[in-house]
LUMMARDO-566427 format. One line per 5 residues: number of its first residue (from 1); their letters; for each residue y, z, x of C-alpha. Coordinates in pm, whole numbers, plus 50000, padded with zeros to 5 digits. Layout:
N
NUM = A = Y,Z,X ~ ...
# end
This chain:
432
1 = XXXXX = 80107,59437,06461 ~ 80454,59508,06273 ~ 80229,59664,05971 ~ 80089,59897,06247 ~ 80393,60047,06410
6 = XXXXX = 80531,60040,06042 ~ 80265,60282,05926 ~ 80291,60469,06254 ~ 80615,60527,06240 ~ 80600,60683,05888
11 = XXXXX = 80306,60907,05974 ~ 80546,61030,06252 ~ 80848,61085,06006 ~ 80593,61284,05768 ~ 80424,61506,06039
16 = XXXXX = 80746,61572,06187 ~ 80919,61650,05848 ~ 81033,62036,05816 ~ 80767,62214,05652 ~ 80934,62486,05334
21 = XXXXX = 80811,62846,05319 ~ 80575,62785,05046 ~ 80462,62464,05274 ~ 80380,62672,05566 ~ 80034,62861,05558
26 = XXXXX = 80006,63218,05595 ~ 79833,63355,05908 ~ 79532,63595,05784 ~ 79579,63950,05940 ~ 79298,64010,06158
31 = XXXXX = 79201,64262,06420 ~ 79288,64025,06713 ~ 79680,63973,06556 ~ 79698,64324,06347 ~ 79972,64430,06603
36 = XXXXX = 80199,64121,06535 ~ 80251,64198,06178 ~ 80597,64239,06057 ~ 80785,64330,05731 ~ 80823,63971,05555
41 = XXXXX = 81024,64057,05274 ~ 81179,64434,05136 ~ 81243,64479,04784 ~ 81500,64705,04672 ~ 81805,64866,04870
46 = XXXXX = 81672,65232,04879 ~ 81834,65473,04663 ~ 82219,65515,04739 ~ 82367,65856,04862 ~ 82718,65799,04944
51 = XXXXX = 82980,65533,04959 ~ 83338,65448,05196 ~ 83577,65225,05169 ~ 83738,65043,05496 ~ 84071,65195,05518
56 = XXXXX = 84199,64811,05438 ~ 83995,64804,05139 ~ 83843,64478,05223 ~ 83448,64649,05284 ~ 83270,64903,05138
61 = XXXXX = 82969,65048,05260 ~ 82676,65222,05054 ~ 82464,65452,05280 ~ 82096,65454,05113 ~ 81746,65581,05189
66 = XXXXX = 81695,65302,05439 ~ 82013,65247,05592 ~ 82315,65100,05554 ~ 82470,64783,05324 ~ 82856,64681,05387
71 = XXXXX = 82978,64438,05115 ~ 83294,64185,05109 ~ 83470,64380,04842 ~ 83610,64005,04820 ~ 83251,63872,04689
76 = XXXXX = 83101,64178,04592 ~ 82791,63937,04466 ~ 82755,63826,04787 ~ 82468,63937,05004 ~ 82574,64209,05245
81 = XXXXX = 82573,64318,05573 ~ 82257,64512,05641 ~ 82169,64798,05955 ~ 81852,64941,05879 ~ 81743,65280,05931
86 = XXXXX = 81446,65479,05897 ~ 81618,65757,05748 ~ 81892,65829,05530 ~ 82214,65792,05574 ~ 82434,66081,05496
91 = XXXXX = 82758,66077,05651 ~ 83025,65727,05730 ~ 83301,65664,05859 ~ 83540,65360,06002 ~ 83691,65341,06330
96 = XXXXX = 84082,65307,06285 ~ 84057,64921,06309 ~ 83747,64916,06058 ~ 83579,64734,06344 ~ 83340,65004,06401
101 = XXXXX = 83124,65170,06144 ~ 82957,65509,06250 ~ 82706,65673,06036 ~ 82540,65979,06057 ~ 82143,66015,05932
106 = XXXXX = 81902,66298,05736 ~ 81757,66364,06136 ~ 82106,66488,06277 ~ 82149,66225,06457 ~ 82502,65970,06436
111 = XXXXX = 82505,65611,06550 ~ 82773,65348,06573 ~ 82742,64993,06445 ~ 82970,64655,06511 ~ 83064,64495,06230
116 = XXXXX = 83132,64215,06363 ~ 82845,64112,06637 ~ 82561,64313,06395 ~ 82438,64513,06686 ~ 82380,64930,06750
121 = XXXXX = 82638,65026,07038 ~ 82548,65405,07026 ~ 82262,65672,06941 ~ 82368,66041,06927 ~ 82129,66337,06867
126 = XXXXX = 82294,66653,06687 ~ 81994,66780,06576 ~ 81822,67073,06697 ~ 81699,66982,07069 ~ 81443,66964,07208
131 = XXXXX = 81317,67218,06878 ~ 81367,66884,06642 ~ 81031,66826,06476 ~ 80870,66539,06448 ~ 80887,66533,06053
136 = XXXXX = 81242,66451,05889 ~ 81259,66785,05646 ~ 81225,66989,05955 ~ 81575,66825,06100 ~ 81927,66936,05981
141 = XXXXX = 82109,66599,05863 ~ 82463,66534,05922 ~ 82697,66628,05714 ~ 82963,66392,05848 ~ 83074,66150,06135
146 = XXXXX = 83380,66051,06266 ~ 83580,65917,06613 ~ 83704,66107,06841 ~ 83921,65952,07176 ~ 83803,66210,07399
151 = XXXXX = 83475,66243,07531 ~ 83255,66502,07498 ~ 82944,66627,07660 ~ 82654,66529,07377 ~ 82525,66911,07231
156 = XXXXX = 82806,67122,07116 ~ 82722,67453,07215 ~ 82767,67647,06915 ~ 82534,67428,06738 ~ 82767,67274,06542
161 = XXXXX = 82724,66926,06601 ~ 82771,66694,06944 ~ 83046,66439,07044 ~ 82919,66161,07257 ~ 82986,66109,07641
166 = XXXXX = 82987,65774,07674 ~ 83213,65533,07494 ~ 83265,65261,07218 ~ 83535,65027,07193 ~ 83687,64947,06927
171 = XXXXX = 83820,64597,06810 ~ 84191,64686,06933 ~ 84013,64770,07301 ~ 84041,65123,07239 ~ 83763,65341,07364
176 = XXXXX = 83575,65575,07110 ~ 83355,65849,07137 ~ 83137,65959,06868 ~ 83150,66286,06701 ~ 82868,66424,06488
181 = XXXXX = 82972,66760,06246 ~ 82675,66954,06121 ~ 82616,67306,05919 ~ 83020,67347,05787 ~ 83114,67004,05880
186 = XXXXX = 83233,66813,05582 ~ 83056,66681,05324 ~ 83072,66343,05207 ~ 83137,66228,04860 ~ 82937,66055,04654
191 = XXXXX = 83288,65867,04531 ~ 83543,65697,04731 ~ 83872,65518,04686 ~ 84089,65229,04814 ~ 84368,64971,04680
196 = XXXXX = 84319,65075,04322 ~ 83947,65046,04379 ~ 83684,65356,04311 ~ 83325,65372,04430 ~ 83020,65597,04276
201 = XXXXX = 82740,65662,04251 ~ 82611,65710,03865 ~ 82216,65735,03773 ~ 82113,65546,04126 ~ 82326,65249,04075
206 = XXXXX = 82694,65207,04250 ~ 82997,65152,03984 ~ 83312,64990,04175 ~ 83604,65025,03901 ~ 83960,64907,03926
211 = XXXXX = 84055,65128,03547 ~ 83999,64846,03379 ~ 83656,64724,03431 ~ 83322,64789,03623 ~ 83098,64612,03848
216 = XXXXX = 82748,64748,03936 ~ 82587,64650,04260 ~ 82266,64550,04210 ~ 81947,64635,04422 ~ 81917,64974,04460
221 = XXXXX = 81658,65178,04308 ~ 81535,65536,04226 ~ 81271,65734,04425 ~ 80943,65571,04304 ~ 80693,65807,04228
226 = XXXXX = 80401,65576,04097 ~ 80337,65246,04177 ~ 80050,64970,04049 ~ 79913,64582,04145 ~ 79652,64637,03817
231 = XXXXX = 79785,64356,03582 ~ 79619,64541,03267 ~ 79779,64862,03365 ~ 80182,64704,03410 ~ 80076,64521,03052
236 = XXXXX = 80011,64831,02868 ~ 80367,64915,02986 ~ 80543,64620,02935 ~ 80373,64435,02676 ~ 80257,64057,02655
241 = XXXXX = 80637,63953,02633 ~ 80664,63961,03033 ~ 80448,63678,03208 ~ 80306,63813,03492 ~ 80293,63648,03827
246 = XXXXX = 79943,63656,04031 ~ 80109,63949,04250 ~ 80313,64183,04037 ~ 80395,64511,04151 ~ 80493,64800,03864
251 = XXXXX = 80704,65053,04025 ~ 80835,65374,03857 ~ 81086,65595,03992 ~ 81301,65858,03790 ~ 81363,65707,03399
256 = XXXXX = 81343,65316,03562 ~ 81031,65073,03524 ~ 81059,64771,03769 ~ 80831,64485,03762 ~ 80835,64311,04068
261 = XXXXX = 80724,63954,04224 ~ 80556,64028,04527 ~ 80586,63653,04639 ~ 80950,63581,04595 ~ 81071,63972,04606
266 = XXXXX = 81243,63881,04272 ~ 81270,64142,03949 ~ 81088,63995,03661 ~ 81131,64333,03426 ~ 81326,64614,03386
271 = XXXXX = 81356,64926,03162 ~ 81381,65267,03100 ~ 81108,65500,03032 ~ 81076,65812,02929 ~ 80768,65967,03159
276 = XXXXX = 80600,65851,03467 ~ 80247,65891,03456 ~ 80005,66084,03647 ~ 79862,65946,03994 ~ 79507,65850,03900
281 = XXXXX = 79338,65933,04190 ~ 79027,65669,04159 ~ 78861,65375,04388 ~ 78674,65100,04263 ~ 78434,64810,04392
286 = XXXXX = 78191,64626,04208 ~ 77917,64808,04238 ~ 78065,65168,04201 ~ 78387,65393,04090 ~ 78480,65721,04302
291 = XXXXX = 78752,65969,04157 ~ 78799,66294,04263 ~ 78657,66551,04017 ~ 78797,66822,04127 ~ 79048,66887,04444
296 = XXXXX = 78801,66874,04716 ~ 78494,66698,04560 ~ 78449,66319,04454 ~ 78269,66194,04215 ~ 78064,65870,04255
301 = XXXXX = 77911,65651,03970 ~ 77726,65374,04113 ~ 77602,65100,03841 ~ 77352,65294,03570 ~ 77255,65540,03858
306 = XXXXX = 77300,65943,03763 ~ 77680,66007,03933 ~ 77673,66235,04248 ~ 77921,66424,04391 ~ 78057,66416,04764
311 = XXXXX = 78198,66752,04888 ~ 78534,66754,05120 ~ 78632,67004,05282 ~ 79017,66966,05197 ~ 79205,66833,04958
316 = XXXXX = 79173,66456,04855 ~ 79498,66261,04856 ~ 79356,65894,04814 ~ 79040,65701,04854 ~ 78967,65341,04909
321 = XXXXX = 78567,65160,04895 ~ 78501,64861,05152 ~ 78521,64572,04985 ~ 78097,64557,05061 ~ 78081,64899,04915
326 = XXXXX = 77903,65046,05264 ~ 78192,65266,05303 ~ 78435,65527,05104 ~ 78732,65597,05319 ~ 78954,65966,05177
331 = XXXXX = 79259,66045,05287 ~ 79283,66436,05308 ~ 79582,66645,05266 ~ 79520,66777,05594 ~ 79651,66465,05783
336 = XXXXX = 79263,66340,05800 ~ 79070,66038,05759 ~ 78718,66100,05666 ~ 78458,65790,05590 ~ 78145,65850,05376
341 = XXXXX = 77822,65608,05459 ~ 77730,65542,05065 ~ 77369,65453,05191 ~ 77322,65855,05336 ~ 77637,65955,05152
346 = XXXXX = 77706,66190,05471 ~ 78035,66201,05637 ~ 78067,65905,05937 ~ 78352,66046,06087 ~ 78637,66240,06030
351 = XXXXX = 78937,66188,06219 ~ 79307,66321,06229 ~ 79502,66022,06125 ~ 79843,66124,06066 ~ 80137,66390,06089
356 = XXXXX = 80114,66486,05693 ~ 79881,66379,05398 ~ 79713,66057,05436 ~ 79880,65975,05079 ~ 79714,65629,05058
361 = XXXXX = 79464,65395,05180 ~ 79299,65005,05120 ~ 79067,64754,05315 ~ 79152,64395,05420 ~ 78950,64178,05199
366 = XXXXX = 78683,64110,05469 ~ 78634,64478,05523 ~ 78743,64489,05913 ~ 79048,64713,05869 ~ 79147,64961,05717
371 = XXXXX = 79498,65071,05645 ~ 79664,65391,05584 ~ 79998,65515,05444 ~ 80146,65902,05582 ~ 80376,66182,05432
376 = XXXXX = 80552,66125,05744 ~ 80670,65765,05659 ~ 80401,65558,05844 ~ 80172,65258,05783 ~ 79816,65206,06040
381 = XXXXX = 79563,64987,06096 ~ 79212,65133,06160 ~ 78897,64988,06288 ~ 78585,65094,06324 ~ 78382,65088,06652
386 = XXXXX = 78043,65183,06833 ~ 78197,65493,06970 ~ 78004,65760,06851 ~ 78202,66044,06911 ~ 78566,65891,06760
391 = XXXXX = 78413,65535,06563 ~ 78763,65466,06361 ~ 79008,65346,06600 ~ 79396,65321,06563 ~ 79440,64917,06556
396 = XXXXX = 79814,64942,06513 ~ 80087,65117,06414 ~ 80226,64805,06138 ~ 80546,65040,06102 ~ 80762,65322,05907
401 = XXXXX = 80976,65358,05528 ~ 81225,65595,05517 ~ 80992,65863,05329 ~ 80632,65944,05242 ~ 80429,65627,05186
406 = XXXXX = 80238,65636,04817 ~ 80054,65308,04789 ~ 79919,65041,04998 ~ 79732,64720,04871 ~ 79605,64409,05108
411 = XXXXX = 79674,64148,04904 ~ 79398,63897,04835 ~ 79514,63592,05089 ~ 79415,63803,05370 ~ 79757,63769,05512
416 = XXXXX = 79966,64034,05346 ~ 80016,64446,05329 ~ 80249,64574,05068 ~ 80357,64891,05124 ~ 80548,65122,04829
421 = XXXXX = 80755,65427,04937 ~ 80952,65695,04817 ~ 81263,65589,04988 ~ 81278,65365,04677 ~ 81173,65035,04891
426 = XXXXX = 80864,64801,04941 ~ 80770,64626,05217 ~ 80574,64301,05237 ~ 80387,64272,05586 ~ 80252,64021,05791
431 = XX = 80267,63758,06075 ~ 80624,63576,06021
# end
């Protein structure tokens, strides 16, 4: 009888044991959970635009592509502080105590962050209202923040910014309003200085200095123009000298090659090239390749069979088979999402999809969604239904980069979405 509690008791101990990540198994994205997915893990800080020191000296903040990072200029190896944004940041500024960080973004609009609970206290529009478009380019960014102890009324009305009418208080109790300059308000530089200390910004990477030696803050990246998961195309770049995990992402952005580890988010290679190559625009499943063969027209091989050409009528930005080969999804420049039937190779549907180019597109391994990456910053999820009218369905809107979207790739366990971006960021989704 001892024996049996004994082993029961362990059993108990060993079920109730805390399981690691890698323990834990990952929750296949399906059509019944698409709208729980979440970004896992991002990789890379977004390409910096502008630094500020705290008047103190002790933090210094880098506003990037995706938001903002405040370091202990203490620890400057230490991870930072992180308020992310789904815009750039172009404008900062510290609230007399250095309590309060306020930052103003690439959409004319200004917010105000804690620094000490983590949380957003304030949202500002500047931009042009209600005329603001729905696209970032069409927006006028701010060209600086700062805090103001009078209240205002939110829109200036010579279109010169807007100073916010409710308040923020800072750590000393004092209340703060928020006060947005646009057009001729100041511009912030790309260098800043405190206690001996000077920030910049050099080739994408941030340079502290105190005149007698330099520390780089690691992280951020270039805007990445071309991006690959195709293990023979990152070897013909980097060689046999780099071992290769299962899922490594190539990434190429201005003169810098970055090999990533999709599974741990680490760097595993990085150099400089001279060129970034040409998008090839091509699909493949077993039984077939599609590539475009001209702007508008795609060209199909299917096994030994004579290759036959489907006509679009716009330009082709991407294209993705099924995984079962039934289907040939193109995204159009157009903002449209048009599926071919292979077996009739006639159009199924075509559908608007997004607000820009539908710049990329890939199945889920079993074939039951398809997802789609926008020139206006967003990732979907598509299914397809019996309606016969409108058959490809929005599933759910998984959620935005900073700027246009250029690859996508559902990764093999079912359970993943990495996303690539021009902000100089990817984005590992699923269900945490």
């Amino acid at each position: 009888m001892r024996t049996i509690l004994l082993l029961w008791f362990v059993s108990l101990l060993t079920l109730s044991a805390p399981l690691t990540a890698q323990d834990i198994p990952a929750t296949p994205i399906t059509l019944f959970n698409v709208e729980q997915v979440k970004p896992l893990l991002r990789l890379g800080r977004g390409q910096p635009t502008l630094t500020q020191f705290s008047a103190d000296g002790m933090r210094l903040v880098v506003g990037s592509t995706v938001g903002v990072w405040v370091y202990d200029v203490t620890d400057l190896d230490a991870e930072p502080q992180y308020f992310s944004m789904d815009i750039s940041a172009t404008a900062l500024a510290f609230s007399p105590t250095g309590g309060l960080l306020a930052v103003g973004a690439g959409d004319g609009t200004g917010r105000v962050y804690d620094l000490t609970s983590g949380q957003q206290l304030d949202y500002v529009i500047a931009g042009p209202v209600p005329e603001r478009g729905a696209m970032a380019n069409f927006n006028v960014p701010a060209r600086g923040v700062r805090f103001s102890t009078t209240p205002g009324m939110g829109h200036k009305n010579d279109g010169s910014g807007a100073v916010s009418s409710t308040g923020v208080t800072d750590s000393d109790g004092t209340v703060l309003y928020l006060d947005i300059l646009m057009g001729g308000g100041a511009i912030e530089a790309e260098e800043s200085h405190a206690n001996g200390l000077t920030a910049q910004i050099i080739d994408h990477e941030v340079h502290i200095s105190d005149g007698i030696g330099d520390h780089t803050l690691t992280g951020f990246t270039p805007r990445i123009g071309f991006a690959t998961m195709n293990s023979d195309t990152i070897s013909t770049w980097v060689g046999d000298a780099v071992s290769l995990p299962e899922n490594a992402l190539m990434t190429m952005g201005g003169d810098s090659l970055m090999v990533w580890d999709v599974d741990t988010g680490a760097v595993i290679h990085e150099s400089a090239v001279e060129a970034i190559p040409d998008e090839l625009l091509i699909a493949r499943w077993e039984g077939g390749v599609a590539q475009l063969d001209s702007v508008s027209a795609i060209r199909v091989t299917e096994g030994d069979s004579e290759p036959f050409t489907l006509t679009n009528n716009a330009r082709v930005t991407s294209l993705a088979f099924r995984p079962d080969g039934m289907f040939l999804a193109a995204g159009e420049y157009n903002s449209t999402l048009t599926l071919w039937d292979m077996a009739t190779r006639e159009v199924f549907t075509s559908q608007y999809a997004h607000f820009g180019a539908v710049m990329t597109l890939d199945w889920s391994p079993d074939g039951t969604i398809l997802y789609s990456g926008g020139e206006e910053n967003r990732v979907f999820a598509w299914e397809l239904t019996e309606d016969k009218e409108f058959p490809l369905k929005s599933a759910a809107f998984i959620g935005s980069h900073a700027a246009p979207v250029i690859e996508l790739w559902a990764l093999d366990d079912g359970a993943r979405l990495v996303s690539v971006s021009m902000d100089g960021t990817v984005i590992v989704w699923g269900i945490p």
